[in-house]
C-alpha positions in Angstrom: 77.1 -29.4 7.1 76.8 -25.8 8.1 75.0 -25.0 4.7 72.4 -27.5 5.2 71.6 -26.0 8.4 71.3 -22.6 6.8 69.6 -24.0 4.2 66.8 -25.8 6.4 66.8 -22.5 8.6 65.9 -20.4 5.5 63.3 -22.9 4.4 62.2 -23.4 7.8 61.8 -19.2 8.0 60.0 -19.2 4.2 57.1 -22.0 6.1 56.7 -19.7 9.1 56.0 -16.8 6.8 53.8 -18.6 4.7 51.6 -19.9 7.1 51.8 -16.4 8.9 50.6 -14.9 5.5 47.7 -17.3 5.0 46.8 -16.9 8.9 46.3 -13.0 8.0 44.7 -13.4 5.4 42.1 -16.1 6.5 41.5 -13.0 9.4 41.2 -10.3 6.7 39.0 -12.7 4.9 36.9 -13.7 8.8 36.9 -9.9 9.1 35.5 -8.6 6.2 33.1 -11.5 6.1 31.5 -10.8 9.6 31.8 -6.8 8.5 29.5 -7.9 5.0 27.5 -10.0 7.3 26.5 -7.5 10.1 26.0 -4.3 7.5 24.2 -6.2 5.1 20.9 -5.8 6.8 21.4 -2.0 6.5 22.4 -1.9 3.1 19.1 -2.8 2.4 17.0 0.1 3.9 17.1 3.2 2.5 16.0 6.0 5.0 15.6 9.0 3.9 14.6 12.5 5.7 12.3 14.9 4.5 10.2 17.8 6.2 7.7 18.0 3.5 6.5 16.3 0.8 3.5 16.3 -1.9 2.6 13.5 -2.9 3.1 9.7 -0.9 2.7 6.7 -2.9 1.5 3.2 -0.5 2.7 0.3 -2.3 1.0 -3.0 -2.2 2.4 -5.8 -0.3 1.1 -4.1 3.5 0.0 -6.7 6.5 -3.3 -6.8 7.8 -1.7 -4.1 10.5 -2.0 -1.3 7.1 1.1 0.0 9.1 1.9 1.6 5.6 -1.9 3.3 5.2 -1.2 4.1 9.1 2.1 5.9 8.2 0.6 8.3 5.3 -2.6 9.0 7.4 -0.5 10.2 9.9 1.6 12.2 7.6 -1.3 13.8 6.1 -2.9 14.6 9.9 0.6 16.5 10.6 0.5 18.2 7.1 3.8 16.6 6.2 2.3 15.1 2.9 -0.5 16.4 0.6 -2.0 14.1 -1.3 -1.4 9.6 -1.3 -1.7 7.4 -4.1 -3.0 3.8 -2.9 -1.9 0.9 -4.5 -4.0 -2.5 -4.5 -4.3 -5.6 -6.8 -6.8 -7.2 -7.7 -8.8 -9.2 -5.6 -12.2 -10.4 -6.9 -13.7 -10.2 -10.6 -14.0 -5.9 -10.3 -12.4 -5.4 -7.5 -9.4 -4.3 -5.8 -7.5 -4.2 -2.8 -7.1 -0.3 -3.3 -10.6 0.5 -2.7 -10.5 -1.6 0.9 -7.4 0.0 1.8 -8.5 3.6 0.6 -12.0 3.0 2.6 -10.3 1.6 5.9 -7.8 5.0 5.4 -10.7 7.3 5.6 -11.5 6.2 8.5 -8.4 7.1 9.6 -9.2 11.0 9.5 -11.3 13.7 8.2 -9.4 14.0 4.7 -10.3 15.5 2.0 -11.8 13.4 -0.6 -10.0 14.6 -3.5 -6.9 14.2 -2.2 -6.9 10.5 -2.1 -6.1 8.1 -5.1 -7.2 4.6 -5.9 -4.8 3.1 -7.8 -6.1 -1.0 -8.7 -3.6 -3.4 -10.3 -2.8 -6.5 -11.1 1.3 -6.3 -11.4 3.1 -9.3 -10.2 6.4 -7.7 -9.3 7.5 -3.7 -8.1 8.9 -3.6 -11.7 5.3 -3.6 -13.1 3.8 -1.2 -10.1 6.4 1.1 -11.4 5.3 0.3 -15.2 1.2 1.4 -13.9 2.5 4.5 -12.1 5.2 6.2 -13.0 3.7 7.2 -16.1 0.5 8.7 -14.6 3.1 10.6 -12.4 5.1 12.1 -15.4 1.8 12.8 -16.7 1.4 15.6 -13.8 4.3 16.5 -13.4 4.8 15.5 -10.1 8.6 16.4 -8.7 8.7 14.2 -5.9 7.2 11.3 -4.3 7.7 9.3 -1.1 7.5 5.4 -1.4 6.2 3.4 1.1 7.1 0.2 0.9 8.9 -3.0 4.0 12.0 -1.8 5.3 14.1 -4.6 3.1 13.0 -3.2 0.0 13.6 0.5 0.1 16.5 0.3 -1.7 15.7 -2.1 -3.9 12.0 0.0 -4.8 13.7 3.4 -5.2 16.3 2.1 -7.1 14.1 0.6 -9.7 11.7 3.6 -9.8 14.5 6.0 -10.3 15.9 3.6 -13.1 12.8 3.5 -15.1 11.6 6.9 -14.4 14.9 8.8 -15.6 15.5 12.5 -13.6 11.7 13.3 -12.5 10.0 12.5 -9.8 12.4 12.4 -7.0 12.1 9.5 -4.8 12.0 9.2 -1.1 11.0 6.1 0.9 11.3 5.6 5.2 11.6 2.9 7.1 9.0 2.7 8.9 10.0 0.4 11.3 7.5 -2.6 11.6 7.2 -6.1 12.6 10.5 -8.0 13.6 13.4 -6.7 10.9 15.7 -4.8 12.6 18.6 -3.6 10.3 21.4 -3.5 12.6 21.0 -7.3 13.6 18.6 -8.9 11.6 20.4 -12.2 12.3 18.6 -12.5 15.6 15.2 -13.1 14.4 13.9 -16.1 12.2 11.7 -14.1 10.2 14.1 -11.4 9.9 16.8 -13.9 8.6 14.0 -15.2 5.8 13.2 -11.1 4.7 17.1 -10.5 4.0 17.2 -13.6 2.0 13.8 -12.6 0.0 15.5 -8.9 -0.3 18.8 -9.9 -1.4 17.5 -12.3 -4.3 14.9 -9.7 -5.2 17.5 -7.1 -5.5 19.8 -9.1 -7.6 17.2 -9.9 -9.9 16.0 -6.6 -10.5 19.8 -5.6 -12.0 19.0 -8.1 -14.3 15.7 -7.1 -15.3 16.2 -3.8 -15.2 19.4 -4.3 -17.7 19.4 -2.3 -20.8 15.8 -0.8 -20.0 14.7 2.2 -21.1 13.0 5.3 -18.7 9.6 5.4 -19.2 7.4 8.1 -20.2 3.5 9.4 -20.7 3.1 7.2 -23.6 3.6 4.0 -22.0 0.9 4.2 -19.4 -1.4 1.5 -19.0 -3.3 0.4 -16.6 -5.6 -2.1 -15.2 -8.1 0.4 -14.0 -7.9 4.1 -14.2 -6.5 5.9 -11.1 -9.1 8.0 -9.7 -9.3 9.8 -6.5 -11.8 8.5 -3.2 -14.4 11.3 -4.6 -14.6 9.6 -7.8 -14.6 6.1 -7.1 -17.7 6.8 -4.3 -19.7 8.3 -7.0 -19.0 5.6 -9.0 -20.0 3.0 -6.3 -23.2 5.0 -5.3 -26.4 2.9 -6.4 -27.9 3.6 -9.7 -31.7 4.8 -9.0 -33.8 3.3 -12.1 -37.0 5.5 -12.0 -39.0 2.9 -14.7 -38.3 0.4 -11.9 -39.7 1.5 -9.1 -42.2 3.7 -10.4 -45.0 1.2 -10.2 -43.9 -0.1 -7.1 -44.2 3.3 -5.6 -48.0 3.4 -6.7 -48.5 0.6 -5.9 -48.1 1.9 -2.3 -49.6 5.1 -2.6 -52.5 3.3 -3.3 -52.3 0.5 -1.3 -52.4 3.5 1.5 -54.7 5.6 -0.1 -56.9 2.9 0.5 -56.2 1.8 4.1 -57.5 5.6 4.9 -60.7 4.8 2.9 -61.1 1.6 5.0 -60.2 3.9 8.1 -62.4 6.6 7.6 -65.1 4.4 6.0 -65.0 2.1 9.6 -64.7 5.4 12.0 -67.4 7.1 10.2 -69.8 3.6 10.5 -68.5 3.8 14.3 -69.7 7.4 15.0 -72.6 6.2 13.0 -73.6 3.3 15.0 -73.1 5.5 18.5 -75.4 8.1 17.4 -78.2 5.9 16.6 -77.5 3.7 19.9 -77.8 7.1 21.9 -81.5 8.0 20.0 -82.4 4.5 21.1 -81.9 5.0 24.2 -85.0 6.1 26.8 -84.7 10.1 27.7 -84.4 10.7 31.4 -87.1 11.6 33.7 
């Protein structure tokens, strides 16, 4: 009898730490999960700091706020950043966003002309931004670039330009904190909530497209439209002057004028004309 009782007292002893066990690890488990749930908003952003940089590269995808265009003007007003490449698709037959954005920018400031580039596109994804500029980058040998892109996707964006651009540039990309996503609890907010989901898928599909890919290099550029700088692309908008055109219109006028002073002078002279004989007609006084 006594050995039963043991025996149910061992068993009884083997439960309690079993379900003990299980307890712990379903709060290990509740734990970690609310730990991957609060940090995963942050381990989105990548923030870097910087206290000077060359170039600043202002990826499409901006609201109508241009709080990205907003951001590099104000970088180049403080003389943080040199020079800003401006990224815009394609928005009518020969068009682009870039040229709105980079006219709305220069508004912005008194920059220098030449120091602002228009870079049109018609990529669908980051991947293929990265495909238009990265090798016009190489090309000049530019060390090191800051990205401006939404909070969610700086680490996604300077992973994949770092992937397909090998060891040079250097990228950099900021939060720059706008709209609703707060990283620290962007549970709180329903827009918020609908970025991290967009962020994390977009991530995880760029591993898989970016799988196996090679770095680019000078050779593979190609591009929708060639980047330019604001100088260039104004000339190129300023209105063509055909001379052949005009030309006959413009003599027209001349002579259309030339003889409204003929019909001028020709009625002021008949005027005087007409007074001087009215004052020989008139009886002399006494």
């Amino acid at each position: 009898m006594s050995k039963i009782l043991k025996s149910e007292k061992i068993d009884h002893k083997k439960k309690s730490f079993s379900i003990g066990f299980a307890l712990l690890i379903l709060l290990a488990i509740a734990v970690l999960t609310y730990v991957i749930f609060e940090k995963s908003g942050l381990w989105l952003v990548e923030d870097d700091d910087f206290e000077h940089v060359k170039w600043v590269a202002v990826l499409d995808g901006q609201t109508p706020d241009l709080e990205r265009s907003d951001y590099a003007a104000n970088l180049l007003k403080e003389g943080i950043a040199d020079s800003v490449l401006i990224l815009g698709r394609r928005a009518y037959r020969d068009r682009s966003n870039s040229e709105f954005y980079a006219e709305d920018f220069m508004k912005l400031g008194a920059f220098d002309e030449k120091a602002i580039y228009l870079v049109p596109h018609n990529d669908p994804s980051t991947i293929a931004e990265a495909y238009t500029l990265i090798p016009w980058l190489k090309s000049r040998n530019i060390d090191t670039v800051l990205l401006l892109t939404g909070a969610t996707s700086t680490y996604r964006v300077k992973r994949i330009f770092q992937k397909l651009s090998g060891n040079s540039p250097v990228y950099l990309t900021k939060n720059i904190h706008h709209i609703t996503y707060d990283p620290a609890c962007w549970y709180n907010n329903r827009e918020s909530r609908k970025d991290w989901l967009r962020s994390w898928a977009a991530l995880f599909a760029s591993y898989i497209d970016l799988f196996n890919i090679d770095t680019l290099s000078v050779a593979d550029s190609s591009y929708y439209k060639p980047i330019r700088s604001y100088a260039e692309y104004k000339k190129e908008m300023r209105p063509k002057v055909n001379l052949q055109k005009i030309l006959p219109k413009i003599e027209e006028k001349i002579k259309a004028e030339s003889e409204k002073e003929i019909l001028k002078d020709s009625v002021a002279a008949a005027v005087k004309d007409s007074s001087k004989t009215q004052e020989k007609a008139k009886p002399g006084k006494k």
